[in-house]
C-alpha positions as CSV (number, residue, x, y, z in Angstrom):
1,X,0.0,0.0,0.0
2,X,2.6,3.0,1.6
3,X,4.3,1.9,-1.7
4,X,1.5,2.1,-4.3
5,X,0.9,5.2,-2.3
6,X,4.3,6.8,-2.9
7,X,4.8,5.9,-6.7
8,X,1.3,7.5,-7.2
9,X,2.5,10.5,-4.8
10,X,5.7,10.8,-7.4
11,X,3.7,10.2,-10.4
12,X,1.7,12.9,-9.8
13,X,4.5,15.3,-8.5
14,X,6.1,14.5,-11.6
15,X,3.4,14.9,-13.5
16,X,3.3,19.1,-12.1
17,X,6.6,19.3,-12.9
18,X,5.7,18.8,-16.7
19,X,2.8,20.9,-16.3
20,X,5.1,23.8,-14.9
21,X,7.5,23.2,-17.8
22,X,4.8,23.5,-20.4
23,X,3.6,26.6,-19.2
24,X,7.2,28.0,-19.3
25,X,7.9,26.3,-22.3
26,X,4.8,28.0,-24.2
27,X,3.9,30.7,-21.8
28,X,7.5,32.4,-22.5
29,X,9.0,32.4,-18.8
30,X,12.7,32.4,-18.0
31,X,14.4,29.6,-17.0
32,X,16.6,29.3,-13.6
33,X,20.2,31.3,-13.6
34,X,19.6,33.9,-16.1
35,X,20.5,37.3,-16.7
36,X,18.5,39.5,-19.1
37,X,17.5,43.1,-19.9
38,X,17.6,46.1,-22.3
39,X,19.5,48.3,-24.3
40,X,18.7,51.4,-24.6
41,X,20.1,54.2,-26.4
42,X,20.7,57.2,-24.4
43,X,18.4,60.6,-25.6
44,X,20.5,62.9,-28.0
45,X,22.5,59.8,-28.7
46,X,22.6,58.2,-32.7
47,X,23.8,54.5,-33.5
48,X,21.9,51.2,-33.5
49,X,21.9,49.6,-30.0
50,X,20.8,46.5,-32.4
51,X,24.2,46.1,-33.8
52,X,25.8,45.9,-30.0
53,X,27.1,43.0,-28.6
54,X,26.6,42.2,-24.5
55,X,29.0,40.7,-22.8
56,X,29.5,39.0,-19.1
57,X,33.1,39.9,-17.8
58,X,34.2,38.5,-14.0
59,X,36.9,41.3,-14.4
60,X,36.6,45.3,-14.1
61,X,39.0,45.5,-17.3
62,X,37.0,45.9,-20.0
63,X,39.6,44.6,-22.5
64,X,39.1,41.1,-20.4
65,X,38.1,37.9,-22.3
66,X,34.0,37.8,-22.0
67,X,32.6,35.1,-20.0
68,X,29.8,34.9,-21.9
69,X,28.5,37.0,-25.1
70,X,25.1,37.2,-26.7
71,X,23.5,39.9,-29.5
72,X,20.1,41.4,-28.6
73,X,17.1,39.3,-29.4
74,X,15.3,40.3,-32.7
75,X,12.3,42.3,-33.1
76,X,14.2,45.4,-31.1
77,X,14.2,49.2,-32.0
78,X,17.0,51.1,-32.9
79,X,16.7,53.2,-29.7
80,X,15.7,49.6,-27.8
81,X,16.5,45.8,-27.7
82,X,15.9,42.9,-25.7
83,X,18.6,41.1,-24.8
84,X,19.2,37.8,-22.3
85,X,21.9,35.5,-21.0
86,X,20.3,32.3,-20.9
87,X,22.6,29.6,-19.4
88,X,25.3,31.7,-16.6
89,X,26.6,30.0,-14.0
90,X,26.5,31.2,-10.5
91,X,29.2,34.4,-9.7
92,X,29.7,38.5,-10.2
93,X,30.0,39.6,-13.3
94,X,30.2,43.3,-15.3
95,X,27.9,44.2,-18.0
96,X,29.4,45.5,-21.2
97,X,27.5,46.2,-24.2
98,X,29.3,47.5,-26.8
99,X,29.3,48.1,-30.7
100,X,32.9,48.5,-32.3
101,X,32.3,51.1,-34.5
102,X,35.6,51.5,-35.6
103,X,36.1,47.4,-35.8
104,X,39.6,47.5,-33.9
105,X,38.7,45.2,-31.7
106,X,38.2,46.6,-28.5
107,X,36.3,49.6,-26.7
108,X,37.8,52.7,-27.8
109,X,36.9,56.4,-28.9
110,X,33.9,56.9,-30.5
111,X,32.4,53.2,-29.9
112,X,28.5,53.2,-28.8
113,X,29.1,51.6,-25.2
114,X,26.9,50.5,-22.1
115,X,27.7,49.4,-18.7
116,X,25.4,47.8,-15.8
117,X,25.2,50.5,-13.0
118,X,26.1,53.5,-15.5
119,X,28.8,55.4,-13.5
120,X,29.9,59.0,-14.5
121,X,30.9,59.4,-18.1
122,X,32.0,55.4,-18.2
123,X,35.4,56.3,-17.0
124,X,34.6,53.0,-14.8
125,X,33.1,49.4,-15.8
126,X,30.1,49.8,-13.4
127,X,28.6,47.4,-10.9
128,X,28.7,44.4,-10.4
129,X,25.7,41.9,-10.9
130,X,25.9,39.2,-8.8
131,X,24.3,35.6,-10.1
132,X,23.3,33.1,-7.7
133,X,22.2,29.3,-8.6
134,X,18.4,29.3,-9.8
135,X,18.1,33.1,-10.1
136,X,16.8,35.3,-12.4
137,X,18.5,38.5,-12.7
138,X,17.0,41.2,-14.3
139,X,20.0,44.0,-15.2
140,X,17.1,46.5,-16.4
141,X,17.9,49.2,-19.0
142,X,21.3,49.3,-20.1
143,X,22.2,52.9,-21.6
144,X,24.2,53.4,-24.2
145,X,26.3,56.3,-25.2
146,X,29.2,57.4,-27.5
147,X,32.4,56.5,-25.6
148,X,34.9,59.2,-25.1
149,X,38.5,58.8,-24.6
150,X,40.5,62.3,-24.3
151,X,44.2,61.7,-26.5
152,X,46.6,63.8,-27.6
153,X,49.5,63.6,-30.2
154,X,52.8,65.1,-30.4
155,X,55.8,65.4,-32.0
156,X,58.9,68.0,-31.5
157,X,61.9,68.6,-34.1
158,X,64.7,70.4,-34.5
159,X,65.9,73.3,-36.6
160,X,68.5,72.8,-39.3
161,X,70.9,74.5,-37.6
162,X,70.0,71.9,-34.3
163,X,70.0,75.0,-32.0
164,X,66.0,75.2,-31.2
165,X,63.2,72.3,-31.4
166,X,59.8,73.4,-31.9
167,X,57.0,70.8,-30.8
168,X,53.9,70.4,-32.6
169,X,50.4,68.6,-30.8
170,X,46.9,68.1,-31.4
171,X,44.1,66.2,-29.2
172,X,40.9,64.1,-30.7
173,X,38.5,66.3,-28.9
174,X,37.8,69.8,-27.8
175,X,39.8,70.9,-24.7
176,X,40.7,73.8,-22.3
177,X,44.3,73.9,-21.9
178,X,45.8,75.4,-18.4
179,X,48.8,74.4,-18.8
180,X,52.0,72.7,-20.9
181,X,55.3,71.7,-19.3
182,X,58.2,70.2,-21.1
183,X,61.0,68.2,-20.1
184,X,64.3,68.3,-21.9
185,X,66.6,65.2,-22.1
186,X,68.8,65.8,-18.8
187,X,66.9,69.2,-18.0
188,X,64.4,70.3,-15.4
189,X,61.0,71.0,-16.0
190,X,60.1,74.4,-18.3
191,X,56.6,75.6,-18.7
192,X,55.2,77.1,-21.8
193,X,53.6,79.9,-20.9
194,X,51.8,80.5,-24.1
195,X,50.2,77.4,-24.3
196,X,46.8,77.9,-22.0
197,X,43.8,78.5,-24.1
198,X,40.6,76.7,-26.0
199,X,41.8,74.2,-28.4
200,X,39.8,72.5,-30.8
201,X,39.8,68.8,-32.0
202,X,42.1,67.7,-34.6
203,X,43.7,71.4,-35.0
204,X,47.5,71.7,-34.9
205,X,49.0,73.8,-31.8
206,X,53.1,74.8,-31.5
207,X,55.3,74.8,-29.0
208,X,58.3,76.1,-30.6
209,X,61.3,78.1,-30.3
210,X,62.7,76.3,-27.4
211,X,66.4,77.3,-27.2
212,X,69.8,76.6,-24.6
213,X,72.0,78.7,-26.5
214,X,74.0,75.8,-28.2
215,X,72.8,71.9,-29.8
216,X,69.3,71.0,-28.6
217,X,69.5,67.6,-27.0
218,X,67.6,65.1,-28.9
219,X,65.9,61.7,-27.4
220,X,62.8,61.2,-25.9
221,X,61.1,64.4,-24.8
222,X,58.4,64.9,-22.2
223,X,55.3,67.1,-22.5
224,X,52.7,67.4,-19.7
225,X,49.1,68.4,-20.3
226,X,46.5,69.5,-18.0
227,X,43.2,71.1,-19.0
228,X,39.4,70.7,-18.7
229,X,37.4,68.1,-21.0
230,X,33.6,67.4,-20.7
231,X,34.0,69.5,-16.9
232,X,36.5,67.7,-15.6
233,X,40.0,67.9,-15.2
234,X,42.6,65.9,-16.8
235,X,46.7,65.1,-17.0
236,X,48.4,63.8,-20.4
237,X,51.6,62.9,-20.6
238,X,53.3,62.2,-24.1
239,X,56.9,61.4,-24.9
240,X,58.0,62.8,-28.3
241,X,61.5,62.0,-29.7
242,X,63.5,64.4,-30.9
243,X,66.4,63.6,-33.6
């Protein structure tokens, strides 16, 4: 009897588990230890969040290798898409959704990029989401924006005669400049007081007439910048060889 009893008892507990799984199955629900949620592009913003790819990174460095990587589910928007993780094993991981819009490989300047936990102007990967076994974690709206990263480029030279070198810079974006120091091979510090001012992306600044009364010294070169971009401050440092 008890075990007539207890196979029925099973059969029929079974038989609710199948139920339960047809519902999900045609109802649409999630399955246990899951991560979903949705791009979304930020307001001002162009791109395609459709053309992104999310990753799952158990690392803050965003060049990391992804744990796990999907694209967002058809049937999006271009300003919104659907997107879900859905077999991840138990464990923190950063969101990063990203579209290499310049195809080098990794997030740079310019890329359309999203992070779990937006933090101030992505200059950090976010927060974490943490996955436990048999969860569902929903990581909400993820915003994306056009990734910034401040650079400059510089190069210095020297006259014919080799008694001045005259250096010549430019930065990707538009910057206020307080302030430009240089550092001569086996000299102290010198500040170019001419320097400060607005300066606009992709222009071409100088930094010339630097003479010691005799041969320049050639080598690497150091030139410090520190400005304003996007309200806040920054420090570049460049080396620029001079022959």
């Amino acid at each position: 009897m008890r075990v007539d009893r207890a196979g029925c008892v099973r059969f029929q507990f079974a038989g609710v588990v199948l139920v339960l799984a047809g519902i999900c199955l045609f109802a649409g629900c999630r399955l246990p230890t899951t991560v979903y949620g949705q791009l979304a592009l930020k307001p001002g913003e162009t791109g395609d969040v459709r053309l992104a790819r999310v990753e799952l990174h158990d690392s803050v460095a965003w060049d990391s290798a992804p744990i796990y990587t999907v694209t967002p589910e058809a049937g999006g928007q271009f300003y919104r898409a659907a997107f879900e993780f859905p077999v991840v094993a138990p464990g923190p991981y950063y969101v990063l959704a990203w579209q290499d819009r310049d195809a080098d490989g990794r997030v740079s300047d310019g890329d359309l990029v999203g992070v779990y936990g937006d933090s101030s102007q992505l200059r950090r990967p976010g927060k974490p989401v943490i996955v436990y076994k048999n969860w569902t974690v929903n990581a909400g709206d993820i915003q994306m924006e056009t990734y910034e990263v401040l650079a400059v480029n510089a190069t210095g030279v020297r006259s014919q005669s080799g008694d001045t070198t005259s250096f010549s810079y430019s930065f990707n974006h538009d910057v206020t400049l307080n302030s430009l120091a240089l550092t001569f091979p086996g000299q102290p510090t010198v500040p170019d007081p001419s320097a400060a001012g607005t300066k606009v992306a992709d222009s071409t600044y100088v930094s010339g007439g630097w003479s010691m009364g005799g041969q320049m010294p050639v080598g690497l070169h150091q030139l410090e910048f520190r400005g304003t971009f996007r309200d806040t401050t920054f420090v570049l440092r460049v080396a620029a060889r001079v022959e």
